[in-house]
C-alpha positions in Angstrom: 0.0 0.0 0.0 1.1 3.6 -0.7 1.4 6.1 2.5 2.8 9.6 1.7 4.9 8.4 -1.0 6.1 5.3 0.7 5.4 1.9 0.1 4.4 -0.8 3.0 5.0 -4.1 2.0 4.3 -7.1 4.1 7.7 -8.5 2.6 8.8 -11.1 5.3 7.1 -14.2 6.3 7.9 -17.0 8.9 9.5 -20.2 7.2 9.7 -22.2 10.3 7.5 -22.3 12.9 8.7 -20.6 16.2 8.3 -21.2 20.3 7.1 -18.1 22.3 9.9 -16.3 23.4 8.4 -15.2 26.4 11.1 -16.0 28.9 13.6 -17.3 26.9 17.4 -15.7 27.7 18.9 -13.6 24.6 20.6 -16.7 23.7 18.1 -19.1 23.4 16.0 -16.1 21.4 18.5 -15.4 19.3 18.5 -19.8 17.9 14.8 -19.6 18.0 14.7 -17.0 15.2 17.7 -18.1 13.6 16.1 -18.7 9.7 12.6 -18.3 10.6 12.1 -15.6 8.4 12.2 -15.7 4.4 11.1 -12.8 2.1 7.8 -13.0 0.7 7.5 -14.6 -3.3 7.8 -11.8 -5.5 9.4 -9.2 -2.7 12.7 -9.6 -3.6 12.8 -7.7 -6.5 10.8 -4.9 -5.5 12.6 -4.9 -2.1 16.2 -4.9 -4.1 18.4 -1.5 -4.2 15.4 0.1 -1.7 16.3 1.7 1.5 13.8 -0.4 4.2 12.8 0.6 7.2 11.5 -2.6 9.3 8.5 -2.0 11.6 7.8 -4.6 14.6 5.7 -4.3 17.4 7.8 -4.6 20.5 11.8 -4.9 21.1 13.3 -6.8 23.9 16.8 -8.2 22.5 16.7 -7.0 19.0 17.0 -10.2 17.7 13.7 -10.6 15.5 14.8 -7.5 14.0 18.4 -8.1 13.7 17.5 -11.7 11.9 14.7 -9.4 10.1 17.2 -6.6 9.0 19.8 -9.5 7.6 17.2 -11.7 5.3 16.3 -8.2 3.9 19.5 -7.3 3.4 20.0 -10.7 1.7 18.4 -9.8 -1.1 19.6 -6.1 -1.7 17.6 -4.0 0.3 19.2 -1.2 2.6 18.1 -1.4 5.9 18.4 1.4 7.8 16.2 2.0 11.0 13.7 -0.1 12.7 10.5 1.3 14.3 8.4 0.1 16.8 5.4 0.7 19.2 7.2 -0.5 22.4 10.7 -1.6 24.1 11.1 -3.6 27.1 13.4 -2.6 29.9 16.6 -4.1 29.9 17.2 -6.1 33.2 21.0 -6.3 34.5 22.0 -8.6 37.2 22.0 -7.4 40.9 25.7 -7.1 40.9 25.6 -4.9 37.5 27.9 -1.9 38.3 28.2 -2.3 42.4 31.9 -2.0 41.7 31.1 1.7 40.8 31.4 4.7 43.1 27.9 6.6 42.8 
């Protein structure tokens, strides 16, 4: 569909099916979405040479969009921002900076 001058193109679709990565570390995210994602038949050429931005819902490791950002880039498109509606907070370990003056 055309917005402003812009096309939004549903261009990526899971290949594989996925688990819920609701409380899964950044590790076991990161092989969960390791090739789920393939570009849509007939994407790839429009997608080619086009700068992309990729638009997602939430962020909590970046890893749908980092696996997102390199099938697009697979097939010539130049990613260069992400957008979404919503990050989660990043959670650090209770000894995360206690070495620190402050």
């Amino acid at each position: 569909a055309w917005h402003g001058g812009h096309v939004v193109v549903p261009a990526l679709a899971h290949c594989r099916p996925v688990q819920d990565s609701a409380g899964l570390s950044a590790t076991e995210r990161a092989a969960n979405m390791r090739g789920a994602f393939a570009v849509r038949a007939r994407c790839g050429d429009l997608l080619r040479g086009r700068v992309v931005v990729i638009v997602d819902d939430l962020v909590t490791t970046g890893v749908t969009l980092a696996e997102a950002a390199g099938v697009l880039r697979r097939v010539g498109a130049d990613v260069v921002a992400a957008a979404t509606v919503a990050a989660t907070t990043r959670q650090y370990p209770a000894s995360y900076g206690s070495d620190q003056n402050g």
